[in-house]
C-alpha positions in Angstrom: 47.4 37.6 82.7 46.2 37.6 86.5 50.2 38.2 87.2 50.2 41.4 85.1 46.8 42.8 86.4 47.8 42.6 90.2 51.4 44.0 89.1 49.5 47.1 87.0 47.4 47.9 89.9 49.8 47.3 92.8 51.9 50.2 90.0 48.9 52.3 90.3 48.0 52.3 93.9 51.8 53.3 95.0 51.6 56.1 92.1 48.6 57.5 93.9 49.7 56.7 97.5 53.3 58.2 96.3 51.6 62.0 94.6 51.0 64.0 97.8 54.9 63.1 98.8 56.2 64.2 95.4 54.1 67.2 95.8 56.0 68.9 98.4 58.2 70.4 96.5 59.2 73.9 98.7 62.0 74.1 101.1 63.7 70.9 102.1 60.6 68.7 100.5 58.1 71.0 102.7 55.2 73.0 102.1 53.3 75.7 103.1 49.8 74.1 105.0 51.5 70.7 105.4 50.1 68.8 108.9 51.9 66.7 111.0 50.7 64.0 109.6 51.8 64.6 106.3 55.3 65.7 107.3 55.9 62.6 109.2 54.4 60.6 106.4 57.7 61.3 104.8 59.1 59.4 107.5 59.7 62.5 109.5 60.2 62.0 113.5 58.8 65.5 115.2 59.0 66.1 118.7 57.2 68.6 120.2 59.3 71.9 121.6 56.9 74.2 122.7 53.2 75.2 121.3 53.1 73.6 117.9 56.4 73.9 117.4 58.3 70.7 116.3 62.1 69.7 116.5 63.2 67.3 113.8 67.1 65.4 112.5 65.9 65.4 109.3 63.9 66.4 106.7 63.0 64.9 103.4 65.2 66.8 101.5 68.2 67.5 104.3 71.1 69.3 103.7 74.6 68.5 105.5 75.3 71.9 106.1 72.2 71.8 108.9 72.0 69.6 111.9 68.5 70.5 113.1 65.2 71.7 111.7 62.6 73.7 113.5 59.0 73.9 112.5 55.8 75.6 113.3 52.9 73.6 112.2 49.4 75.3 112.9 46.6 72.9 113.9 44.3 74.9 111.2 46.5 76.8 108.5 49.8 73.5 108.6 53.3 74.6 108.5 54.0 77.9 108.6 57.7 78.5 109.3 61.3 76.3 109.0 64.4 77.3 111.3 67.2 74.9 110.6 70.2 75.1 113.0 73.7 75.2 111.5 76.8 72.8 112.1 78.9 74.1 114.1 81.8 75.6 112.7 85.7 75.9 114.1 86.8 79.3 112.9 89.7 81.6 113.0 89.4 84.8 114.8 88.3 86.5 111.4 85.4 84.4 110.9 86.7 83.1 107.7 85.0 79.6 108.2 81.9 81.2 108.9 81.8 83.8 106.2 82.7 81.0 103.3 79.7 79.0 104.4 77.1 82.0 104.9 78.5 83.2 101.5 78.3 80.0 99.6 74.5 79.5 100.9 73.8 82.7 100.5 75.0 81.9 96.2 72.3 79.2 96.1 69.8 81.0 97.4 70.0 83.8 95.4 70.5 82.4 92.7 67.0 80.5 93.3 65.3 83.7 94.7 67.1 86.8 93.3 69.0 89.5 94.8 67.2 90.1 98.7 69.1 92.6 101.1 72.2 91.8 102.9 73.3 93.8 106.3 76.7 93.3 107.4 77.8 95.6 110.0 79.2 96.4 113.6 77.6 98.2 116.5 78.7 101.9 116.4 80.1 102.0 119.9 81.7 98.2 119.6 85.2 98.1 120.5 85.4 94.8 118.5 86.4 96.9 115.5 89.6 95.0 114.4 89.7 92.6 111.7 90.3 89.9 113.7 87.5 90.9 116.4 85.0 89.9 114.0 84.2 86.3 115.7 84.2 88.3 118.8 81.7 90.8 118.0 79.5 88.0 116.5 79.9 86.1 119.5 78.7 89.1 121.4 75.8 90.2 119.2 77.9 93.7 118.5 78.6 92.1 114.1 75.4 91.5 112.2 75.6 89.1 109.1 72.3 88.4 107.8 70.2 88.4 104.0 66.6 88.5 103.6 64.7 87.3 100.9 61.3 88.9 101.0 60.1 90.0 97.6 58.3 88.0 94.6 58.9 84.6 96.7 57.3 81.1 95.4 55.1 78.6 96.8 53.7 80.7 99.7 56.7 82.1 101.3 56.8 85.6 102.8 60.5 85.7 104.1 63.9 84.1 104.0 66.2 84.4 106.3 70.1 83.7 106.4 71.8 84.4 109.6 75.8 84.0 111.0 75.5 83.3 114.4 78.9 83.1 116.9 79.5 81.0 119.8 82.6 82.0 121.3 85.6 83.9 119.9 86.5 80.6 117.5 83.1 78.7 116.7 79.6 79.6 115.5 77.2 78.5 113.1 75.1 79.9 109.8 71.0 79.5 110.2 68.4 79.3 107.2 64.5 80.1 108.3 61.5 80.2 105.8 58.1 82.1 107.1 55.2 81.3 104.9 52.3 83.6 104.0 50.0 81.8 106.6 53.1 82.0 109.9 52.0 85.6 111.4 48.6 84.4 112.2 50.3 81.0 113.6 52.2 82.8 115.6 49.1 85.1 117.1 47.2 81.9 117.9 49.8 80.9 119.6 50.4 84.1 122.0 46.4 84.0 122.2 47.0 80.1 123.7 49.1 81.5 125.7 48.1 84.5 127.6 44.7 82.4 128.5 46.7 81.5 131.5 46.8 85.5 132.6 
């Protein structure tokens, strides 16, 4: 009998201690208004990059496709915005690695959050305008490859951002960010912080 009461309540008390961890059920097992505290209660290691911004390996729900996570948690409003960095991708001169993994993110997420707006273009007076230029004019910032998800979002977000990025002529990389409804007045407290120093 004493055996089943301890068992019962030591069930209970990890159901209660477990619920706020369960809860976070936005991007990658984040929400909006999370602390530090909380993230790294998931066994989260942050270190800090600049003014309340935090670098993380992982996150409670990773993905393979991302190698580092970058987030801005406010001291008042919590987490306000994910960046993840993309793996590094060996491509052909036509991008095709990259645009196979931007496009099959891209299918998950809008198939979670709808349509959004894609841009996919080239600088008007790029001379990277051959078919197999197109790593080069990402590499260069001429070739734009993004979708943004910002209407009728969940759980406090504002925008969603997918983004090719290129390294060199044969590598680059696809990025994922999440603002949250609370991450433009994060971001003013933070030039506020740090134009004191003017």
């Amino acid at each position: 009998m004493i055996r089943r009461m301890v068992w019962q309540v030591s069930i209970i008390t990890a159901l209660i201690l477990a619920g706020p961890l369960i809860a976070a059920a936005g991007p990658f097992g984040l929400s909006q208004g999370m602390t530090k505290a909380e993230v790294e209660a998931f066994g989260v290691t942050l270190t800090e990059s600049s003014l309340h911004y935090y670098s993380a390996s992982k996150l409670p729900k990773p993905h393979r496709n991302f190698e580092d996570y970058q987030l801005l948690i406010d001291p008042d409003t919590g987490l306000a915005k994910i960046h993840t960095v993309g793996v590094t991708l060996s491509s052909n001169s036509y991008g095709d690695a990259i645009k196979t993994r931007f496009r099959d993110i891209e299918e998950a997420l809008t198939k979670k959050y709808g349509k959004g707006q894609k841009f996919d273009f080239l600088r008007y007076d790029s001379i990277w305008d051959e078919p197999n230029d197109w790593m080069m004019g990402l590499s260069l910032k001429e070739r734009t490859l993004v979708h943004f998800w910002d209407e009728d979002l969940p759980d406090g977000l504002q925008t969603i951002m997918l983004e090719a990025k290129g390294l060199s002529s044969r590598s680059g990389y696809v990025n994922l960010g999440y603002e949250f409804t609370n991450s433009d007045a994060a971001v003013d407290r933070i030039r506020e912080a740090e134009n004191e120093g003017f």
